[in-house]
C-alpha positions, 0 to 999 in steps of 0.5 A: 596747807603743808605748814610743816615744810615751811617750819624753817620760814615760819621760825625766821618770820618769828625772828625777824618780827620779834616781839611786834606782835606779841599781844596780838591774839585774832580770830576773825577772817578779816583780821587775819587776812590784814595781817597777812597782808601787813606782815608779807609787806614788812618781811621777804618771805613766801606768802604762805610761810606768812599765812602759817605763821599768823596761824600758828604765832596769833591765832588758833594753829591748825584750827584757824582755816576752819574759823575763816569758814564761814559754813562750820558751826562748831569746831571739836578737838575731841582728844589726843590721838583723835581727829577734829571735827567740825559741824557744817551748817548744811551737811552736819557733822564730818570727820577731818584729816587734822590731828592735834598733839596733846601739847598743841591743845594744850597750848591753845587752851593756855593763849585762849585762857589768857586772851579772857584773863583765866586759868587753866590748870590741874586745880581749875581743869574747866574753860568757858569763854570766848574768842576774839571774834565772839565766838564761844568757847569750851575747854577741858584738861586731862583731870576731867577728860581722861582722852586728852584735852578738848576744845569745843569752838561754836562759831560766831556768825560775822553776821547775826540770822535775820527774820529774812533768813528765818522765814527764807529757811523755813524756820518760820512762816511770814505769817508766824513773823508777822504775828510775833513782829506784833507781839515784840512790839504790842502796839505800844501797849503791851508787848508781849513776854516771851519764851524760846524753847527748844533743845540743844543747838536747836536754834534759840539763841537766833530766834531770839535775836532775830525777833529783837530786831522788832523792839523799837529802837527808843527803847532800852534794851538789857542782854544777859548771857554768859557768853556773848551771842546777841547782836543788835543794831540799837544803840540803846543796848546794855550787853551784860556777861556773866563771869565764871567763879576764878581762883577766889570765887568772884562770880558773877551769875546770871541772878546777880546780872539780872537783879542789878538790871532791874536797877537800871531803868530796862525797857526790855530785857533779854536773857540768854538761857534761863538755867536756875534761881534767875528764872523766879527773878526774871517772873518776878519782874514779869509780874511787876510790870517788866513788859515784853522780856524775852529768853530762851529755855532748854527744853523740848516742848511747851509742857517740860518748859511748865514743868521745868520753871516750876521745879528745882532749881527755878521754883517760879510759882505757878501763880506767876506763869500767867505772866508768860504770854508766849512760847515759842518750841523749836527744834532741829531735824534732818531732812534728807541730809540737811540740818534744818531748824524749825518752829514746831509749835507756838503756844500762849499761856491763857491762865491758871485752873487750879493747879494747872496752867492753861495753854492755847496753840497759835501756831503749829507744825503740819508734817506732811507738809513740812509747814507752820501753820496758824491754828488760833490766832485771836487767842487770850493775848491778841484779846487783851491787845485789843482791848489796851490799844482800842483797836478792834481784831478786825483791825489787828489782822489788818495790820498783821496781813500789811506787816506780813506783805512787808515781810514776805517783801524782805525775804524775796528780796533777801533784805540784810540787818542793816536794811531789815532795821531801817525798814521796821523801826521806820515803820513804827514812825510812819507805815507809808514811809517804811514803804517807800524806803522798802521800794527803794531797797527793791527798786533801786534806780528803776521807775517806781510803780505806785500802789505796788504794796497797798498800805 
C-alpha cells in the first residue's frame, strides 16, 4: 500500500481531525471503509493517505488489509524481525512480505488491550480477548516470548458457517445433517445431548454453531465461551463471557458461567470448549434433566474424549457419561493443497458395562471415497426417541428422508442464515408451509410446479 511515502499526509490528517476520533477503535471491513469515506468527505486530502491513516490511527496498522480479507483465518506476528503470517482458508499457511518492529506490536497490543479494559505489561505478560469485529484475539510480551511480542488474530466470519455450507464443503453429508437436525430438536421429546470433538482448528466451534441453528427458536438458549464465536438468529439467546483473572484476581471461569446458567431457567445450553472442573457441572446437569446441551471438547477420537472427561481436571464419573448421547469427531486434512474440515466419525454413548462405556458407530468415514457414511443409524438413541414420542422407526426414517430432501434442497440452492432459519423453525409449525416457503427461495418469481418436494 506504500503508506510510508505518505507519512507527512497521514500526520496533517491527524492534525487537522484532532481529537474527533480519538475513542474509536475498528475492526470491521465495513466500518472501516465508512469511515474512510466519512473522513475524505471532511478533509482535502488523497484518498489513500485517508486509507492509511484510519489504518494506522483507528484500526490495527499494517494488519488491517488482512482483516478486511475475508479468505484469512488467522493472523500471526511471530516476532521481531520476522514476517507475519497468515492462514488462508483454502491454501493454508503463507509467509508475507510485512514486518512489524517491536514498538509497532507493542502498540497495538496496548490499543487491543484497552479496547477489552485490560493490561498488559511486564507483571501481566499475557492477552486474550477480542477485537471490535469479535474476533479472537491472543497476545504476549517479551517476558514470555523471548523472539519479541506476538499477536495471534483468529478471524471472525462476517457471516457464521452454515448447515448448507457444511454439508457444500463436505464436511458432513445431507444424510449425517439430517440425522442430527433430528437429534438437536428430538422431536419435542428429547433432544439429544451432544459433544463436538476434534483437534485444534479442527472446526468445532462451526459445527456447533451450525447444528444450533435447529434448536427451535421458542427456546431458551444459553452460550459460554471465553470468547465470543457463536452466532445465532434466536432471539431468545443469553451469550455469556468468561473473564480472565485481572490485577486483583476477579475471575470469571467457565464453572462459574455455568453454575449461574442453571439458575437461569436454560432450555439449552451450549458451552464453547470444555476444558476442566465445568465438565462434572455441565454432566451433572445432563443427568438432572438439562436435555439437548451441546459443547465441543479438544480431543482426537471418541475414546481420548471418554478418557479425558473421566480424568483430571474433569473428573465426571463414569456413572454419568451415559447421559451423553452423541459424539461427533471431526478433524482437519489436507487434500492436495487444500485444507478441508471433515466429520470423521459419529458415535452414540449406548451404556455402562462395568467400568466400561459402551459406544455404537452411526456414522463413519470411508476413505477411498472420501465420504460419511451411515453405518447404524437406529441405534439406542433413535430407540428411546421412538418410544418417548410414539412414533415407530419406520416412521422416524420417514421424517429423516423428508428432512434430508429439505437439506440437500438448501445446499443446491446455496440458501444463507437468514433463510436457513426461516425454513427450519417454519418447519416445527407446519412442514407443508416450510415447503412452500422454500420453493419460493428456489423459485422465486417463476411458476410453481406442484409436488416438486413430496411431504
Amino acid at each position: 500500500m506504500g503508506c510510508e511515502a505518505l507519512e507527512r499526509e497521514i500526520l496533517l490528517i491527524h492534525e487537522r481531525l484532532g481529537d474527533r476520533y480519538r475513542n474509536t477503535f475498528t475492526t470491521d471491513p465495513a466500518e472501516i471503509q465508512r469511515l474512510v469515506e466519512e473522513i475524505s468527505s471532511s478533509v482535502e486530502a488523497p484518498e489513500e493517505a485517508v486509507r492509511c491513516y484510519v489504518y494506522e490511527y483507528l484500526s490495527l496498522g499494517k494488519l488491517t488489509p488482512f482483516m478486511m480479507d475475508d479468505n484469512l483465518e488467522e493472523i500471526m506476528v511471530v516476532g521481531h524481525g520476522l514476517p507475519v503470517y497468515i492462514f488462508d482458508r483454502i491454501a493454508g499457511m503463507k509467509e508475507t512480505d510485512i514486518f512489524l518492529s517491536e514498538a509497532e506490536v507493542r502498540r497495538l497490543i496496548d490499543r487491543i488491550a484497552r479496547h477489552n479494559g485490560r493490561k498488559v505489561d511486564s507483571q501481566t505478560p499475557l492477552l486474550d480477548a477480542r477485537l471490535p469485529d469479535g474476533s479472537r484475539v491472543n497476545a504476549t510480551l517479551p517476558e514470555v516470548s523471548p523472539r519479541g511480542s506476538t499477536i495471534t488474530i483468529r478471524k471472525f466470519r462476517r457471516e457464521p458457517l452454515t448447515i448448507v455450507d457444511l454439508i457444500r464443503f463436505g464436511t458432513m453429508s445431507t444424510r449425517l445433517a439430517s440425522y442430527l437436525w433430528l437429534a438437536v430438536e428430538g422431536l419435542r421429546t428429547k433432544p439429544a445431548n451432544i459433544l463436538v470433538i476434534g483437534g485444534t482448528a479442527s472446526g468445532k466451534t462451526s459445527t456447533l454453531n451450525a447444528l444450533s441453528a435447529f434448536v427451535p427458536e421458542n427456546e431458551r438458549i444459553i452460550s459460554i465461551e471465553d470468547v465470543l464465536e457463536i452466532s445465532l438468529m434466536h432471539r431468545h439467546w443469553i451469550p455469556l463471557e468468561t473473564r480472565p483473572p485481572d490485577s486483583e484476581g476477579n475471575e470469571i471461569t467457565m464453572d462459574d458461567l455455568l453454575k449461574n446458567a442453571l439458575r437461569m431457567r436454560p432450555d439449552r445450553i451450549l458451552v464453547g470448549e470444555v476444558r476442566g472442573e465445568e465438565a462434572l457441572t455441565l454432566f451433572t446437569a445432563m443427568n438432572t434433566g438439562h436435555d439437548g446441551c451441546m459443547a465441543t471438547l479438544h480431543a482426537n477420537s471418541a475414546k481420548e474424549t471418554l478418557s479425558r472427561l473421566t480424568s483430571h481436571p474433569m473428573n465426571v464419573p463414569k456413572i454419568m457419561i451415559p447421559a451423553l448421547d452423541i459424539i461427533v469427531a471431526q478433524k482437519k486434512q489436507m487434500e492436495g493443497r487444500t485444507l478441508r474440515r471433515r466429520i470423521f466419525e459419529v458415535l452414540e454413548i449406548s451404556g455402562t458395562e462395568g467400568d466400561n462405556v459402551l459406544t455404537n458407530t452411526l456414522f463413519k468415514q470411508n476413505p477411498k471415497r472420501g465420504t460419511i457414511e451411515e453405518v447404524l443409524i437406529n441405534g439406542r438413541y433413535m430407540q428411546h426417541l421412538s418410544s418417548l414420542s410414539n412414533m415407530s422407526l419406520r416412521e422416524i426414517d420417514e421424517e429423516l428422508r423428508r428432512r434430508e430432501t429439505l437439506l440437500e434442497v438448501m445446499a443446491r440452492k446455496r440458501l444463507r442464515m437468514k433463510h436457513i432459519h426461516e425454513v427450519v423453525q417454519l418447519y416445527y409449525r407446519s412442514p407443508e408451509a416450510a415447503v412452500e416457503k422454500l420453493e419460493g427461495f428456489v423459485m422465486g418469481d417463476r411458476p410453481r410446479k406442484k409436488g416438486w418436494l413430496d411431504l
